[in-house]
N, C-alpha and C positions, 0 to 999 in steps of 0.2 A: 694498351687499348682493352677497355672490357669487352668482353666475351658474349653475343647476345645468344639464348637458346632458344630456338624456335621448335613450338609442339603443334604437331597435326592435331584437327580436332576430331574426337572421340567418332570413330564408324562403326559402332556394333553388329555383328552378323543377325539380326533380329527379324528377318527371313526364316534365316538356321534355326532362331529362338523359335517361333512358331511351330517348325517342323517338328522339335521335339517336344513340344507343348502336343502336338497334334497326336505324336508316338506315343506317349503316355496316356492319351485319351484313347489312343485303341487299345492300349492295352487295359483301360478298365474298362470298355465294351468289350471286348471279349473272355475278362471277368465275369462281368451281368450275363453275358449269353452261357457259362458254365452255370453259374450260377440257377440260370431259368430253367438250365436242363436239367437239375436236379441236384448240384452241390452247394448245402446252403454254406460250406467254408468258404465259398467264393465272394460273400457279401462284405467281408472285411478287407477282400482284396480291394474291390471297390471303393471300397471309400479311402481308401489307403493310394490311389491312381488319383482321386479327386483330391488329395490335397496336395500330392506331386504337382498334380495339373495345375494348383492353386497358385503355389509358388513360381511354376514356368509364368504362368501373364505376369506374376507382381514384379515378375525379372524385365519382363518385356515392358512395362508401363516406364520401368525405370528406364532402359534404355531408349524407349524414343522421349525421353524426356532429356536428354545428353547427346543423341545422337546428331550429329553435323549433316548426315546425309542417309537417307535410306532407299532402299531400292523401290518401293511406294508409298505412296501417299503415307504418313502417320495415321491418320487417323482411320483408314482402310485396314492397318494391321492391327491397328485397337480392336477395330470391329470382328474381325478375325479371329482374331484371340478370345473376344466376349464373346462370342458366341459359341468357338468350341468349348469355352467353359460353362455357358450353359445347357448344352449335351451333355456333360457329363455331368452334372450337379443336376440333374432332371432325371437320369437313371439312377446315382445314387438315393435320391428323394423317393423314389419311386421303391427302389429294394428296401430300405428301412421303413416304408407306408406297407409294403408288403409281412415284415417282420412282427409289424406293429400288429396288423390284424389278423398273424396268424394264418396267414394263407399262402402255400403252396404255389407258386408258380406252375399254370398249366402251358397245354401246347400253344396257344395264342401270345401268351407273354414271349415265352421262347421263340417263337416266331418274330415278334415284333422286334426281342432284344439279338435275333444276329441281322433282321435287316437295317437297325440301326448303325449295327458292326460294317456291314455291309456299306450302307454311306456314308460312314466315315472314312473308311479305305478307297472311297470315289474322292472323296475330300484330300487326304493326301495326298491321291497323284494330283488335283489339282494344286497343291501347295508346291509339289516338287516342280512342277511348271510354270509357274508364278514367274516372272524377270525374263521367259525366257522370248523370243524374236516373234512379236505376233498372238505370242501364248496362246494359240487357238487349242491347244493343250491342256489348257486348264480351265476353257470355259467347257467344253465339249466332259472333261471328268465331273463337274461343275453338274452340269446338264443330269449326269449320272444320278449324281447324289439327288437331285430335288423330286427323279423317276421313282428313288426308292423310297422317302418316303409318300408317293403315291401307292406303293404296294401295301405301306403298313397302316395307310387308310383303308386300303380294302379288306385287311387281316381286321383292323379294328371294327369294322361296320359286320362283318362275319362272326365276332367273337359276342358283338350285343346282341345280335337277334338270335345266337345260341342261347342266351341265358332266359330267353322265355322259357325255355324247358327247363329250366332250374326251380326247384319247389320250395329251397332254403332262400327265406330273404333276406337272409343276413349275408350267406355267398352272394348273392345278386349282389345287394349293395359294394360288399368288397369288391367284387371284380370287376366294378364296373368303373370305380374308382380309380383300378391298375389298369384299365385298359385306357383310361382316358389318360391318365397318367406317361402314360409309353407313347401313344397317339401324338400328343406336344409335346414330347422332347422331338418325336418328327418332323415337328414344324419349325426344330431348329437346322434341321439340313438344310430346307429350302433357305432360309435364313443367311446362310452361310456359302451356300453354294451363288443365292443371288446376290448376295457380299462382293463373291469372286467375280461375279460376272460385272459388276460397279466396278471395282477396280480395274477389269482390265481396260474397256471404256475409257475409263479415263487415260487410259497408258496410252493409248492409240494416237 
């Protein structure tokens, strides 16, 4: 009698895959935020985290592309994942436009770049709560993230009406640039936090 072999189909950890997508994006936020504070060595860490980061989605695309069952929606952790990539490809854009014009990170950027750090760190306890009974855990972190970047609208609406007293308008121009610059990548928290907050909706 032959022999038949039977194979379970492919269940990738692509939760797990996220999370560490997600680890690596803090870790080049809290590159940008060294960086803003004054170490320009910090800028090649950056971009060195963004292409890590690059590889963790293209890993992820693959597996919900093979995956038999995920713990949400497909297309929720697409979203997920696109979007913590473009936080981080929004700071790295943002330090090399910095580079490019020669300009100094002041207190406002610094500012802007740890409250980003900051809702990304609301973002992953929302990710570690994710699957779990109710997850009122990760809309409530969720919630966090979309608060701060309201903070780094008020840093940014503070940092423009400082620059009237600025008498260079070549600085104006630059820094008005970086501040709008940093501004939208905040509007990838909300983004991402009200991702989280669609997915769990639908779990319910």
């Amino acid at each position: 009698m032959k022999l038949h072999r039977w194979f379970l189909p492919e269940t990738p950890d692509v939760l797990g895959m996220l999370r560490e997508q997600l680890a690596v994006t803090v870790e080049g936020l809290e590159a940008a935020q060294a960086w803003a504070l004054g170490d320009p060595m910090m800028a090649e860490a950056v971009r060195e985290c963004e292409h890590r980061a690059d590889e963790h989605k293209r890993d992820i695309q693959v597996a919900l592309t093979s995956a038999f069952m995920t713990p949400m929606e497909p297309e929720d952790l697409f979203a997920l994942s696109r979007g913590l990539d473009s936080i981080l490809n929004g700071v790295k854009d943002a330090v090399r436009e910095a580079e490019g014009l020669a300009v100094e990170p002041d207190e406002p950027i610094a500012e802007m770049a740890g409250l980003l750090l900051e809702g990304v760190r609301h973002l992953g306890v929302a990710f570690e709560r994710l699957g779990e009974h109710g997850s009122d855990g990760a809309t409530q972190a969720a919630d966090a993230a979309v608060k701060t970047q309201r903070k780094i609208e008020r840093v940014y609406r503070r940092a423009m009406g400082s620059l009237l007293q600025v008498e260079d308008l070549r600085d104006v121009v630059a820094r008005r640039e970086l501040y709008r610059r940093f501004a939208r990548v905040g509007d990838g928290l909300v983004d991402v936090g009200e991702r989280v907050w669609y997915a769990v909706v639908k779990e319910a």
